[in-house]
C-alpha positions in Angstrom: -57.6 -181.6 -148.2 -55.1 -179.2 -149.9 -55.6 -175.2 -149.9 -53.5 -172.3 -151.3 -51.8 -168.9 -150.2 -53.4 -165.9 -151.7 -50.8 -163.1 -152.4 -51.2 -161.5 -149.4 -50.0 -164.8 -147.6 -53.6 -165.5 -145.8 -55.0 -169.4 -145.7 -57.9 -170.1 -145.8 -59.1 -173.1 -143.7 -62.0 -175.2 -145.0 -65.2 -174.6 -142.9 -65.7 -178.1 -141.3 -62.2 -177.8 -140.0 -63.0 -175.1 -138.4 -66.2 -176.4 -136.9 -64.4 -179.4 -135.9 -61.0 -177.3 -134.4 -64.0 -175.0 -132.5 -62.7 -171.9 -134.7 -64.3 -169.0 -135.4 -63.6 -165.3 -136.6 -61.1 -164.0 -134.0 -59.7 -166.7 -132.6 -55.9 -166.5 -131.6 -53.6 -169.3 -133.0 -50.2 -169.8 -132.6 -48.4 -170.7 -135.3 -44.9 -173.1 -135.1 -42.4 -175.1 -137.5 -41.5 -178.0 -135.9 -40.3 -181.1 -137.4 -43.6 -182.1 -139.7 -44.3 -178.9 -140.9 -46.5 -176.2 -139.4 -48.9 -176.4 -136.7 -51.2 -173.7 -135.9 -53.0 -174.4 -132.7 -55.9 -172.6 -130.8 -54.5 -169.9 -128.0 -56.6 -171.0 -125.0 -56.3 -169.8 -121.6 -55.6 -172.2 -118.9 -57.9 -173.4 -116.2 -57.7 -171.8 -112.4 -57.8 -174.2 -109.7 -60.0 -173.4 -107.0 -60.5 -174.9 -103.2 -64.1 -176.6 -103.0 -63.7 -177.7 -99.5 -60.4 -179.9 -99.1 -59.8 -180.4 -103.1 -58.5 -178.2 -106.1 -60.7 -178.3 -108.9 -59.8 -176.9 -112.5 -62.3 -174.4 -113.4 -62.2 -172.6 -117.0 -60.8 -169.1 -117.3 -62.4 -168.1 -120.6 -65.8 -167.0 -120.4 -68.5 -170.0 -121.3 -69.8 -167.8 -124.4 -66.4 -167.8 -125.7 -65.7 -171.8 -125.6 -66.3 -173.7 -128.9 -68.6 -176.0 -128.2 -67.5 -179.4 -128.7 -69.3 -182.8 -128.6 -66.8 -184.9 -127.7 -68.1 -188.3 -127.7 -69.0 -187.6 -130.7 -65.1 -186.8 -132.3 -64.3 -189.8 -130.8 -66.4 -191.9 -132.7 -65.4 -190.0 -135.8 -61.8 -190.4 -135.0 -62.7 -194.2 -134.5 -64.4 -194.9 -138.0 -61.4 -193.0 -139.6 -59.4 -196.4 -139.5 -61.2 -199.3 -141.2 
């Protein structure tokens, strides 16, 4: 999938990677060069842990209206038919 920068230096990003990254208008990313190119990845905040009785349980930080929803099970078996 190839795209181009406009002369203001935006990128656009094809819509079904977006659906599929979980982004939408106003999401942070952080952008980074590392050794394959650039990466731009979602800013997320981190889970809290919280004491249920004797354990520590991660909890999400970001508010449930503001996490993409993903169907997992179902990335996977994209991911899987990828490879014949």
């Amino acid at each position: 999938m190839r795209t181009t920068i406009d002369k203001a230096g935006r990128v656009v990003i094809p819509a079904s990677v977006r659906q599929r990254a979980g982004l939408a208008a106003g999401t942070e990313l952080e952008i980074s060069l590392d050794e394959s190119g650039l990466r731009l990845q979602r800013v997320a905040p981190g889970p809290k842990l919280v004491r249920i009785g004797r354990r520590l349980v991660a909890r999400p930080s970001a508010p449930a209206e503001s996490r993409p929803a993903v169907d997992v099970p179902a990335l996977i078996e994209e991911e899987r038919n990828r490879w014949p």
